[in-house]
KEKE-3310 file (N, C-alpha, C; in steps of 0.2 Angstrom, whole numbers, plus 5000, padded with zeros to 4 digits):
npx = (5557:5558:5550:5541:5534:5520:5516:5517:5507:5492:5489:5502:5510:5509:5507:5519:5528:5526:5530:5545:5550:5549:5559:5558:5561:5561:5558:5552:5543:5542:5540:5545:5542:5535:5546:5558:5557:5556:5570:5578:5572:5567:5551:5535:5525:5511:5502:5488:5495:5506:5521:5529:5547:5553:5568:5586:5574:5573:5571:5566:5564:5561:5553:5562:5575:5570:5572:5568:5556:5550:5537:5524:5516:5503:5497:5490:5477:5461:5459:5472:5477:5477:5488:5498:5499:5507:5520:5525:5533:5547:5549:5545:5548:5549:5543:5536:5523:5508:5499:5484:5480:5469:5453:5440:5434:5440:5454:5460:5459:5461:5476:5479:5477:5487:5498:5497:5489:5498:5503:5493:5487:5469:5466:5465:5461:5458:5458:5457:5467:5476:5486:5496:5507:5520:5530:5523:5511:5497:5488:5471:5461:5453:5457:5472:5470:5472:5471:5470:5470:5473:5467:5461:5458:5463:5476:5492:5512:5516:5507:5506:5519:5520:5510:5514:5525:5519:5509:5522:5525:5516:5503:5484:5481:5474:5473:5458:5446:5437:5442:5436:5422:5426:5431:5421:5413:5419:5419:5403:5403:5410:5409:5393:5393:5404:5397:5386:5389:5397:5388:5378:5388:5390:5396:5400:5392:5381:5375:5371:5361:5350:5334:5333:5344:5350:5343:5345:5357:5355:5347:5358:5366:5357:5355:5369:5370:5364:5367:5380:5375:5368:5380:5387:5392:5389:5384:5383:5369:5367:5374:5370:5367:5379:5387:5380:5381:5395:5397:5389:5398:5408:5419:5410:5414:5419:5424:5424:5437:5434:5424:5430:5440:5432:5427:5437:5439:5446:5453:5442:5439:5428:5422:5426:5419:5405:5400:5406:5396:5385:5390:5394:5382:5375:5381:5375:5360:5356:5345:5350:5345:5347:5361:5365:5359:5366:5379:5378:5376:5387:5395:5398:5407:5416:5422:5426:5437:5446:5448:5440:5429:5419:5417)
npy = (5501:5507:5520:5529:5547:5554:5567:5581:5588:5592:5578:5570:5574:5576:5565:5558:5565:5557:5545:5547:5554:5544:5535:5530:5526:5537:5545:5560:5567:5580:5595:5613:5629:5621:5609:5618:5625:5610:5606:5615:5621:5612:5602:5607:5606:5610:5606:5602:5601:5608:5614:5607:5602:5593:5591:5587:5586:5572:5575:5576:5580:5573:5557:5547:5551:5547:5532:5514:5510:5500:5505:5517:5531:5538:5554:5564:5576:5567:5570:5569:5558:5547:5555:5556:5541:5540:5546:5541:5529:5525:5523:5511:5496:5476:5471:5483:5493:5503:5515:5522:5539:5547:5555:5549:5534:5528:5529:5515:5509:5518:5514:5503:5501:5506:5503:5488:5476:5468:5479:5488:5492:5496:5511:5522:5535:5544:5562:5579:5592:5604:5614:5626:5633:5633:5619:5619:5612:5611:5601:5599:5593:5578:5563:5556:5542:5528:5517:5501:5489:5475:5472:5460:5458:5447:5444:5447:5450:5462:5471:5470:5472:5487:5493:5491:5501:5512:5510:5510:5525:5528:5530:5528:5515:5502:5485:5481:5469:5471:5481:5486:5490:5495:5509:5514:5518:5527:5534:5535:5545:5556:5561:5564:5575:5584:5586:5593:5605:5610:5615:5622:5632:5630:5626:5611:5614:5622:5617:5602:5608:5614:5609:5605:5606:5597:5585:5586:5580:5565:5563:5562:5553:5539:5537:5535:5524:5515:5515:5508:5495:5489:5487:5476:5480:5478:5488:5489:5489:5502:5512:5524:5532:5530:5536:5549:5554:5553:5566:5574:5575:5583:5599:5612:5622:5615:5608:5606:5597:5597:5608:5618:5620:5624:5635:5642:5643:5635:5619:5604:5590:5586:5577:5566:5564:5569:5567:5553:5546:5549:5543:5531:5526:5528:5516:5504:5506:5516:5528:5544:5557:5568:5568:5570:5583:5590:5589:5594:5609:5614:5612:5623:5631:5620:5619:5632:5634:5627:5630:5631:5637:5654:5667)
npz = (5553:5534:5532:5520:5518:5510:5504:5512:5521:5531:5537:5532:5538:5552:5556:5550:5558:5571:5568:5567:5575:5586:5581:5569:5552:5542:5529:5522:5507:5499:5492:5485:5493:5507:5507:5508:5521:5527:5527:5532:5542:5550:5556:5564:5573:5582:5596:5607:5618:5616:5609:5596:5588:5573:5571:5565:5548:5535:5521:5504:5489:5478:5474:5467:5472:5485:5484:5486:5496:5513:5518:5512:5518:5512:5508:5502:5495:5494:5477:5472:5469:5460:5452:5463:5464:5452:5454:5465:5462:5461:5473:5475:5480:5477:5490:5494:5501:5502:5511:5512:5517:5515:5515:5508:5497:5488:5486:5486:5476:5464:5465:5465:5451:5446:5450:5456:5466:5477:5481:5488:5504:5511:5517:5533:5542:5557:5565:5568:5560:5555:5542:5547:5539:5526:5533:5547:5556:5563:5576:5579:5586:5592:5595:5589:5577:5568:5557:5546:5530:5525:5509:5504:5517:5526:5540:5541:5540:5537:5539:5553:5557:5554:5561:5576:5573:5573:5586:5593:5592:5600:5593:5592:5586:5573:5564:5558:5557:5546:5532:5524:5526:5538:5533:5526:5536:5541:5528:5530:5541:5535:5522:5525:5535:5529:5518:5523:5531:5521:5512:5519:5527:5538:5557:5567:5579:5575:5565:5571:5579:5576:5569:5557:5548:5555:5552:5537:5540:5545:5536:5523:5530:5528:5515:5513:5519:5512:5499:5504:5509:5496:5488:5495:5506:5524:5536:5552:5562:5572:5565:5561:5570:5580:5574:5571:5586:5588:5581:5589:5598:5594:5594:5594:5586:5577:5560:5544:5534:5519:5517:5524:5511:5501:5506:5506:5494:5487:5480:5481:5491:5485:5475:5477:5489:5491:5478:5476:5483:5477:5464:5467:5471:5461:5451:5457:5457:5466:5471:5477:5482:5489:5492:5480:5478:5487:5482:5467:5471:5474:5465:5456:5463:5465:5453:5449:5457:5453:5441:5430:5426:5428:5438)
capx = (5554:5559:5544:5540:5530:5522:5511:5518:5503:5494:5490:5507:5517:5509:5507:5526:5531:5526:5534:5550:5551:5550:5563:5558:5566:5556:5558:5548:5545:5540:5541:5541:5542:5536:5554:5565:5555:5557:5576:5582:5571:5562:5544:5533:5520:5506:5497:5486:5500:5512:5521:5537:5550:5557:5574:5584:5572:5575:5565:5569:5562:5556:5554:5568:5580:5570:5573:5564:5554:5546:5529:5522:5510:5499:5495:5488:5469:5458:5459:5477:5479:5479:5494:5503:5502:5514:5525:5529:5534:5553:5550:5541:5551:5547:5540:5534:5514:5505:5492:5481:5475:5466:5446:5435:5435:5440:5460:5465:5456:5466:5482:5478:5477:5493:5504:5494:5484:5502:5507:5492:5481:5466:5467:5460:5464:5453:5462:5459:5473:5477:5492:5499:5512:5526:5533:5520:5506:5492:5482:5465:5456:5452:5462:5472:5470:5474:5467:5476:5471:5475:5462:5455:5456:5469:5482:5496:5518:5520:5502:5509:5526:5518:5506:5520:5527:5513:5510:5531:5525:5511:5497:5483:5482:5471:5468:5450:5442:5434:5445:5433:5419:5432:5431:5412:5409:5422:5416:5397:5403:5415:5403:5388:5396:5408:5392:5380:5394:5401:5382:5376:5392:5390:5400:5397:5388:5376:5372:5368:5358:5345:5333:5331:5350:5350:5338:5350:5362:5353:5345:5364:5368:5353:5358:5375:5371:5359:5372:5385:5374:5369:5388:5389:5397:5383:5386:5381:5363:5367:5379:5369:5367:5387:5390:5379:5384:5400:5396:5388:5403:5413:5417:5405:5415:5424:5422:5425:5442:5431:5420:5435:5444:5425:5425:5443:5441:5453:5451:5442:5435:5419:5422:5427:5414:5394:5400:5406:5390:5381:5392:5394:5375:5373:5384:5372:5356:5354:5345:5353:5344:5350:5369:5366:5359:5373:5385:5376:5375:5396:5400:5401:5412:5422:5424:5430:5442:5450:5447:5433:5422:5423:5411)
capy = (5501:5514:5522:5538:5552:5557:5572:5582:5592:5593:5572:5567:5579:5575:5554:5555:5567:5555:5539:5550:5554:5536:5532:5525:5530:5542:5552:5563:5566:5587:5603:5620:5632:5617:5606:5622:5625:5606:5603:5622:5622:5604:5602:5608:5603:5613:5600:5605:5600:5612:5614:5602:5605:5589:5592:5589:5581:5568:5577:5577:5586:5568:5549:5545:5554:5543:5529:5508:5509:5497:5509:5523:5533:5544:5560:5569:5574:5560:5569:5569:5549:5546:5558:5554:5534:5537:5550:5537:5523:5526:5521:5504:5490:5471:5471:5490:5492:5509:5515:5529:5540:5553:5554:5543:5528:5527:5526:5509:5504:5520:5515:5496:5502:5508:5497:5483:5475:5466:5483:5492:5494:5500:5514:5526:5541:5552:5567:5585:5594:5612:5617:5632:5637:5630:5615:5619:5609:5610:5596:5602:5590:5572:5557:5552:5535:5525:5510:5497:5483:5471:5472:5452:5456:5442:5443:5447:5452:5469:5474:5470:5477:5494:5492:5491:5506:5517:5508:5514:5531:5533:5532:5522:5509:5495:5482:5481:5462:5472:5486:5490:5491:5502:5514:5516:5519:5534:5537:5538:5552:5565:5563:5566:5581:5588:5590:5596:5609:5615:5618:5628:5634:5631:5623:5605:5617:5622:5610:5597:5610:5615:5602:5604:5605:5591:5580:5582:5574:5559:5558:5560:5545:5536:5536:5533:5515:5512:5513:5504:5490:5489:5487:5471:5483:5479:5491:5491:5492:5509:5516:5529:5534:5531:5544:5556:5555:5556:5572:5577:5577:5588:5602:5617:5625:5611:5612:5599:5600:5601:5614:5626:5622:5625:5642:5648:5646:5628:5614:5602:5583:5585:5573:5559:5563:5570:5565:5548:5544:5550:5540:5522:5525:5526:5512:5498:5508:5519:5533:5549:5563:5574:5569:5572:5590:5594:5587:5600:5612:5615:5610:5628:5634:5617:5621:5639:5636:5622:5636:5631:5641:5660:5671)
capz = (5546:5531:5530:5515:5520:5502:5503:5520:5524:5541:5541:5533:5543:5558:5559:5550:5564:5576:5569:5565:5585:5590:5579:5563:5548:5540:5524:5518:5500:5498:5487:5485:5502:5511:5506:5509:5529:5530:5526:5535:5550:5552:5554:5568:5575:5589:5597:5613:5624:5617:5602:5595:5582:5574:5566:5558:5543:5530:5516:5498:5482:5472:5475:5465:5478:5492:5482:5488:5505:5516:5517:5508:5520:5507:5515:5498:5494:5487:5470:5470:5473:5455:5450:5465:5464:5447:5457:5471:5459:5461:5479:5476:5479:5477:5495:5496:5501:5501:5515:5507:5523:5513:5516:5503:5497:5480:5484:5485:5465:5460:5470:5462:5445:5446:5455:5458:5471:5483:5484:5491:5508:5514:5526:5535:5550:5562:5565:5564:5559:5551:5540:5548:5535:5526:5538:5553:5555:5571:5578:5583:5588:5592:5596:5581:5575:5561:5555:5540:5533:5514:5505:5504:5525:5529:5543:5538:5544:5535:5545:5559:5559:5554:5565:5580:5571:5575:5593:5597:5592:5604:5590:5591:5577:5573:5561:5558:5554:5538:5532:5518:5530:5541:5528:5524:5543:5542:5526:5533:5545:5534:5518:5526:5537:5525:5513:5525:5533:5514:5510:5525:5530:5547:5562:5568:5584:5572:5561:5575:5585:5571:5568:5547:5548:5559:5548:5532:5541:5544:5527:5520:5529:5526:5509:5512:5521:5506:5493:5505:5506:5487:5486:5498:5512:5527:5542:5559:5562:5575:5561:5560:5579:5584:5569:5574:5590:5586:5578:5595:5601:5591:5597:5592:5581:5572:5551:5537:5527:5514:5518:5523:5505:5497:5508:5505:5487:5483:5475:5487:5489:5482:5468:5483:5496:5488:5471:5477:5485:5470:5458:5468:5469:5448:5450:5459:5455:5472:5471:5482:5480:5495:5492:5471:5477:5488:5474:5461:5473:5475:5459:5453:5467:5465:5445:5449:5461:5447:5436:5425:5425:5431:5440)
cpx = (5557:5553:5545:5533:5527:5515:5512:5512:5500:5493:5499:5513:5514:5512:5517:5530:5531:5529:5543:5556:5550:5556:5564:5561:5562:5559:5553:5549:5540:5540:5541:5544:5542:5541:5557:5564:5557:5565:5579:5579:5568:5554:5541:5527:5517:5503:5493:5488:5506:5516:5529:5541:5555:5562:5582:5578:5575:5570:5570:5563:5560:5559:5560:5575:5578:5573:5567:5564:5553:5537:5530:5516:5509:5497:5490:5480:5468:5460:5465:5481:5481:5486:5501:5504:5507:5519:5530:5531:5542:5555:5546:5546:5548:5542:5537:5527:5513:5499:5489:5477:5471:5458:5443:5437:5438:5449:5464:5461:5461:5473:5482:5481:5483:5499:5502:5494:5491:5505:5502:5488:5476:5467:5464:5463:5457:5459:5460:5465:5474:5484:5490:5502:5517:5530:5531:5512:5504:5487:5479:5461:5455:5456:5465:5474:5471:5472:5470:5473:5473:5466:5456:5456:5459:5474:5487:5503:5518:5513:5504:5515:5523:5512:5510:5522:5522:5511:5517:5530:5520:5503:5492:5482:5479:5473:5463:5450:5440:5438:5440:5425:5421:5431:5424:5412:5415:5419:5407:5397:5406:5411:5398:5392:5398:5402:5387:5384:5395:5393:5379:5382:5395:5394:5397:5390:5382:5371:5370:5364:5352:5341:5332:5338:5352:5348:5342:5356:5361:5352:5349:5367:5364:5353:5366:5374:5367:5365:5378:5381:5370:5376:5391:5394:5388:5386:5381:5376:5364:5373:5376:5370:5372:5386:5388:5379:5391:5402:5395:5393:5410:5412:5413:5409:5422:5419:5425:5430:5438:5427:5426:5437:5437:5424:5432:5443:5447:5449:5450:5440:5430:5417:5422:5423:5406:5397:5401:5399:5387:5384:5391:5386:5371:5374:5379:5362:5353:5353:5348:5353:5348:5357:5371:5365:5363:5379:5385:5376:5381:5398:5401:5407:5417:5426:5427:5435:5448:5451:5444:5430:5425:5416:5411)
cpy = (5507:5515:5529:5542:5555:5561:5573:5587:5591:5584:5568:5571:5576:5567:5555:5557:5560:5549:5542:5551:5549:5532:5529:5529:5532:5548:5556:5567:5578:5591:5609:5622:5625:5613:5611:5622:5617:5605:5610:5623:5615:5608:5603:5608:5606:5608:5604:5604:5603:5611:5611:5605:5599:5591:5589:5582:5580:5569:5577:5577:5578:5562:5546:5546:5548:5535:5520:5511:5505:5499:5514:5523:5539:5548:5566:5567:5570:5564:5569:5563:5549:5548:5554:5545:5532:5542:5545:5530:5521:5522:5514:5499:5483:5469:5477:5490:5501:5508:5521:5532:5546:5550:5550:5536:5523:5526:5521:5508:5511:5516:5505:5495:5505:5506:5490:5480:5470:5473:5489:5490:5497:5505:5518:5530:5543:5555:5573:5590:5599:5612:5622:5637:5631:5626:5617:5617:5610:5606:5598:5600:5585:5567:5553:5548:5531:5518:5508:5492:5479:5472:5466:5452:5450:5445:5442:5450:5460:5473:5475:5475:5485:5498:5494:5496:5512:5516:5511:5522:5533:5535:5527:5522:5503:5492:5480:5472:5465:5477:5491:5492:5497:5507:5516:5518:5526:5538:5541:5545:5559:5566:5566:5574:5585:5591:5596:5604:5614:5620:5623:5635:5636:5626:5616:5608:5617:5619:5603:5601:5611:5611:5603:5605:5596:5584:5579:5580:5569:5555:5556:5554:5540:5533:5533:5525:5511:5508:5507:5496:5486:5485:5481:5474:5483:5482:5490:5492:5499:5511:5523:5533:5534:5536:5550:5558:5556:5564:5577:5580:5579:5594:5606:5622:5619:5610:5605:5602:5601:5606:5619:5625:5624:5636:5644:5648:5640:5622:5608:5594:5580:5580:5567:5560:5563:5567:5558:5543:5543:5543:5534:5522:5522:5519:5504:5500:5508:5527:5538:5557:5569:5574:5572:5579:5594:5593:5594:5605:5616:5613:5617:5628:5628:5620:5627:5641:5630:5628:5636:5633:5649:5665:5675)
cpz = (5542:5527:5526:5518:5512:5503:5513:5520:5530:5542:5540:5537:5550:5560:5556:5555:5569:5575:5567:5573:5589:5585:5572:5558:5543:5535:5520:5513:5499:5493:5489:5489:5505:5511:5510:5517:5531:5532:5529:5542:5552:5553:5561:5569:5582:5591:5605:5619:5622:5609:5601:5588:5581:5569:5569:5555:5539:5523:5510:5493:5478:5475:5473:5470:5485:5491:5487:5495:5506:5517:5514:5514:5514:5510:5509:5499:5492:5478:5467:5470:5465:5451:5453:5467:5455:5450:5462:5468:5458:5468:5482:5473:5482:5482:5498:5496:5503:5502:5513:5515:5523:5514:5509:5503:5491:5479:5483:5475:5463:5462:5465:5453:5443:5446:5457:5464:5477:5484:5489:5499:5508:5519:5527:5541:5552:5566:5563:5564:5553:5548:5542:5542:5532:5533:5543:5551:5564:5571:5583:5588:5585:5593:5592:5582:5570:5559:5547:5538:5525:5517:5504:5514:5530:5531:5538:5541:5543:5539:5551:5563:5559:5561:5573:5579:5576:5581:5597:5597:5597:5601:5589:5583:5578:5567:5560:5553:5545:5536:5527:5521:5536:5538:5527:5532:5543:5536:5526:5537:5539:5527:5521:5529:5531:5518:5515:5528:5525:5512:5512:5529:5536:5551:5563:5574:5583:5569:5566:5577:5581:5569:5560:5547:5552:5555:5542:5532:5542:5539:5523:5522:5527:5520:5509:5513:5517:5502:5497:5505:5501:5486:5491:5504:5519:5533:5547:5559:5567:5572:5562:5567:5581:5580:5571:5582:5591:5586:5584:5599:5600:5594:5593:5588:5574:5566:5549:5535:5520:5511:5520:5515:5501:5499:5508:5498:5484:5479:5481:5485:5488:5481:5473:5487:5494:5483:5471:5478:5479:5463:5460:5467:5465:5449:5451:5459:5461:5470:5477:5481:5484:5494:5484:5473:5480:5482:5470:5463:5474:5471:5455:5456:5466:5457:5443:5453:5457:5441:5427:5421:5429:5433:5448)
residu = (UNK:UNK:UNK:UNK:UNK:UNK:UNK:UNK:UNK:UNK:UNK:UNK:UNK:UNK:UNK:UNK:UNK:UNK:UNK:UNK:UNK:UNK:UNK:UNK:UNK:UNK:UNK:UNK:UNK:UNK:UNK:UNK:UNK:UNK:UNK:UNK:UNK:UNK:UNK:UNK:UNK:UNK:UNK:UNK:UNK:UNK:UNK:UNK:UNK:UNK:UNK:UNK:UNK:UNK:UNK:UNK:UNK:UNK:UNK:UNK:UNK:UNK:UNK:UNK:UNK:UNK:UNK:UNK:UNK:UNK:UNK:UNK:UNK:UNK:UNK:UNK:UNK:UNK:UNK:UNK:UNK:UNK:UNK:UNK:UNK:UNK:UNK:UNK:UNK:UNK:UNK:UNK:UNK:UNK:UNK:UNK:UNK:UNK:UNK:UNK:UNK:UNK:UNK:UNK:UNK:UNK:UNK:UNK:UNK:UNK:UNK:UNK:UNK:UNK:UNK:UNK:UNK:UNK:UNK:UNK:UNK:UNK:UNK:UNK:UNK:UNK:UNK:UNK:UNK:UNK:UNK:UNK:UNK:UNK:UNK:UNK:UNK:UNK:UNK:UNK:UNK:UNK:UNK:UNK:UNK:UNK:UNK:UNK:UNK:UNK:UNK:UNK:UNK:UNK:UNK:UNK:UNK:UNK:UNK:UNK:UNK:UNK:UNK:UNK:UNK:UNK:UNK:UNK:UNK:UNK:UNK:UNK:UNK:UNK:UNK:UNK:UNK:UNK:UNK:UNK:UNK:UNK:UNK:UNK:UNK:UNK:UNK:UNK:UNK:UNK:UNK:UNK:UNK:UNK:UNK:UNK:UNK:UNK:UNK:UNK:UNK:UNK:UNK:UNK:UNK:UNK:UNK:UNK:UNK:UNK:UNK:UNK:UNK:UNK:UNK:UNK:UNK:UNK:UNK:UNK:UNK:UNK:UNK:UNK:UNK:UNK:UNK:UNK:UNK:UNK:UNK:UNK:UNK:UNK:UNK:UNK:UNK:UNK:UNK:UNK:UNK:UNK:UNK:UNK:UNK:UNK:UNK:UNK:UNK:UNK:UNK:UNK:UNK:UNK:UNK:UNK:UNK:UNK:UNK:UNK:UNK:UNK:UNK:UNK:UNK:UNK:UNK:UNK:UNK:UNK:UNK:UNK:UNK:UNK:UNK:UNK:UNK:UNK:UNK:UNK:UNK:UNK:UNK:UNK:UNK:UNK:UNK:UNK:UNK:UNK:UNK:UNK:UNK:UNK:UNK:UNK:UNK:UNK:UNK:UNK:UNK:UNK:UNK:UNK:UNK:UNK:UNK:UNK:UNK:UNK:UNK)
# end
């Protein structure tokens, strides 16, 4: 398959690394430093088995340059889906689909509103993984996964094929019976976390071991699987219990991307994870007080790190 990489950071650098090293044909779409590091030295990857260098890369400075693919893997923030489903419009032809593998849930309606509904998927990862630097990314933790599916949930070739793609590189890949259901049970873990995390400022170690640290993680999901089933998404009666076991089994000092971009001072996915919560809520008349007062609680430091507000 000729697959685009659009937004190299640590998920599309890695996952495209790895379909790039099994062969697939793989360009990724970049800027800045990070194009110049990708197209002079290729792109490098630490993993806990050692550290790889794939080169040469097929990067290039705009969509246009990559010209019609067969997939778009999305690698940007949730807040940047909307900009970048008109940047990647160069590279959408007749049969072209787009997997969004950024955290929330809200990419495929942008991605739809955009390009319309035969061109996109649902999708989803688990992975942690750090930018190093310009064209060096490290995988820190967790067994990356990937998960895919259309959106009305019918079987389908171009699933499959890709699906294969991802299996030749050595990564798991499902397609899930519900993909939208898929999504709310990832989104049940990195919402709740990433809120309770950004708020306390403490470690997964922390945060599980404390019990009133402990308990606003429950209630954050509690909330969560309100609002999902308000919204015709029914999960799992031990939704709540895989997750926080889950979380049990992080390691002890593992952190939310959005609680470090909240604590180095970036622009983070507030607006996608507590504010999401809070908004699909409004939307089917679910209360959510705990996810609304983490929400209001980091919306200065989110508004100052957009450059909002100043203090």
């Amino acid at each position: 398959m000729r697959i685009a990489i659009f937004g190299v950071g640590g998920i599309g650098g890695y996952f495209g690394r790895r379909l790039a090293g099994s062969g697939e044909d793989v360009v990724f779409v970049a800027r800045g430093e990070n194009l110049r590091v990708l197209s002079e030295r290729g792109l490098t990857v630490d993993t806990p088995d050692g550290t790889s260098v794939l080169h040469p890369v097929h990067a290039v400075g705009d969509a246009k340059e990559a010209g019609p693919v067969d997939a778009v893997i999305l690698g940007v923030k949730a807040w940047q889906v909307p900009e970048a489903a008109e940047a990647i419009r160069p590279m959408i032809g007749p049969e072209t689909f787009v997997v969004p593998l950024q955290n929330g849930l809200e990419a495929p309606t942008h991605l739809v509103k955009a390009l319309g509904a035969k061109h996109v998927l649902g999708g989803l990862c688990h992975i942690v993984v750090f930018i190093v630097g310009p064209g060096h990314i490290r995988h820190a933790g967790l067994e990356p996964h990937v998960a895919f599916g259309e959106l009305n949930n019918e079987p389908s070739e171009r699933t499959r094929r890709l699906q294969e793609a991802f299996s030749r590189a050595g990564v798991k890949c499902e397609i899930p019976e519900d993909i939208h259901r898929a999504m709310w049970d990832k989104f049940l873990f990195i919402a709740s976390f990433s809120g309770v995390a950004a708020v306390t400022r403490a470690p997964a170690g922390v945060i599980r071991s404390v019990p009133e640290t402990r308990q606003m993680l429950g209630e954050a999901m509690t909330e969560i699987v309100a609002v999902a089933a308000a919204r015709g998404v029914s999960l799992k009666a031990d939704a709540i219990a895989s997750t926080m076991a889950f979380i049990d089994a992080l390691a002890p000092t593992a952190t939310a991307s959005m609680q470090r971009d909240i604590m180095e001072g970036r622009p983070s996915e507030l607006s996608a994870q507590a504010g999401a919560v809070v908004r699909l809520g409004q939307e089917v008349g679910v209360d959510t007080p705990l996810n609304s007062a983490i929400y209001r609680s980091l919306l200065p430091q989110e508004l100052r790190a957009r450059g909002r507000v100043e203090y």
